[in-house]
N, C-alpha and C positions, 0 to 999 in steps of 0.2 A: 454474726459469728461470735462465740463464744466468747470470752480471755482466756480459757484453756488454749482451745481452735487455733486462736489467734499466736498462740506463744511456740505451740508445735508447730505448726504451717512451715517452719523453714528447718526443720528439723529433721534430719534423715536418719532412718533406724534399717537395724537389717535382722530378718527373723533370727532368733535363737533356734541353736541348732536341735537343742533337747525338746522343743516343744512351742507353742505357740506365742509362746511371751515375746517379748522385745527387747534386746539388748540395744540402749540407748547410744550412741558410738561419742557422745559429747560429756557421758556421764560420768560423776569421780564420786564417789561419797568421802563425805568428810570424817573425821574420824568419830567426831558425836553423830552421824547417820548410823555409821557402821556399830556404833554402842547400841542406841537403838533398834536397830536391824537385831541384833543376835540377842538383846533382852524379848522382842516380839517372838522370833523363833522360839527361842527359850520357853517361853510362856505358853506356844501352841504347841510344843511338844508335850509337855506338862500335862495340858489338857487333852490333849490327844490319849495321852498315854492312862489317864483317869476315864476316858470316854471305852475306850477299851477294855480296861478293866470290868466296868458297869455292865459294857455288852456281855463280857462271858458271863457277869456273874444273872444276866437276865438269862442268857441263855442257856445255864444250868439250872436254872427255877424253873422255864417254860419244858425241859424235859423233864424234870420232876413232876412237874403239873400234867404233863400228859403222861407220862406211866402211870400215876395214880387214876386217872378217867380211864386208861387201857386196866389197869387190875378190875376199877369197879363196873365197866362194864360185861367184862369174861364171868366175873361172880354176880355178876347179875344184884348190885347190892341197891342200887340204883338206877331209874329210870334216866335216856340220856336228857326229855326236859328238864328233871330237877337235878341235874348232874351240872347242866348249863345255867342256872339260876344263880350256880352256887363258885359259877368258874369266871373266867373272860370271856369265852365261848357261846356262842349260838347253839341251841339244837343240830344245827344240820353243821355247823362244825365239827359237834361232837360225834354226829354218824359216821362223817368223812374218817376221824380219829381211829375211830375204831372197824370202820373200813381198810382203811393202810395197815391196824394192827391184823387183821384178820380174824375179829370178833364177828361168831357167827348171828345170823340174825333172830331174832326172839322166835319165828316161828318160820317154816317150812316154805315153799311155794305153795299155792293153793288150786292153781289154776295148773291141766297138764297140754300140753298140745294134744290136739289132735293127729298130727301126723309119725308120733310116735306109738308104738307097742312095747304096753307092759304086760 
């Protein structure tokens, strides 16, 4: 057994009610714990709060990035392999893209049923 193992063993906890953590029922923090505690928080908020940031500002470049693949492929200014060479995107990304946009396809169907009448 541990020294962890061994130091809990006679330690009785009882679930917190918010969630799965453990509220220790013998625990006190001392007032340099509690300094630390709230400079840690402090600190993941912070970062938190910069991580957030960065997402929106990805997530405003990645719809820029696809309206521009959605303009050039409606104008047909570029082919979507070298649309993809030139993006983060795969070929079949960029179909999908311009599938959801409702970019129609370079050409027709070519094959009719049979079981209809034109």
């Amino acid at each position: 057994m541990t020294h962890q193992m061994q130091a809990l063993r006679g330690i009785r906890f009882r679930p917190h009610p918010g969630g799965c953590n453990h509220m220790w029922e013998h625990a006190v923090m001392t007032s340099e714990e509690r300094e630390r505690e709230a400079a840690a928080l402090a600190e993941l908020d912070e970062l938190t709060a910069a991580y957030q940031e960065a997402e929106e500002v990805l997530d405003r470049a990645r719809e820029a990035l696809q309206a521009s693949i959605i303009k050039h492929l409606m104008e047909r200014n570029a082919a979507p392999g070298k649309i993809a060479a030139h993006s983060p995107y795969d070929r079949n990304h960029i179909r999908r893209i311009g599938v959801q946009a409702g970019v129609p396809p370079l050409r027709g169907k070519t094959v009719r049923s049979a079981k209809t009448s034109d």
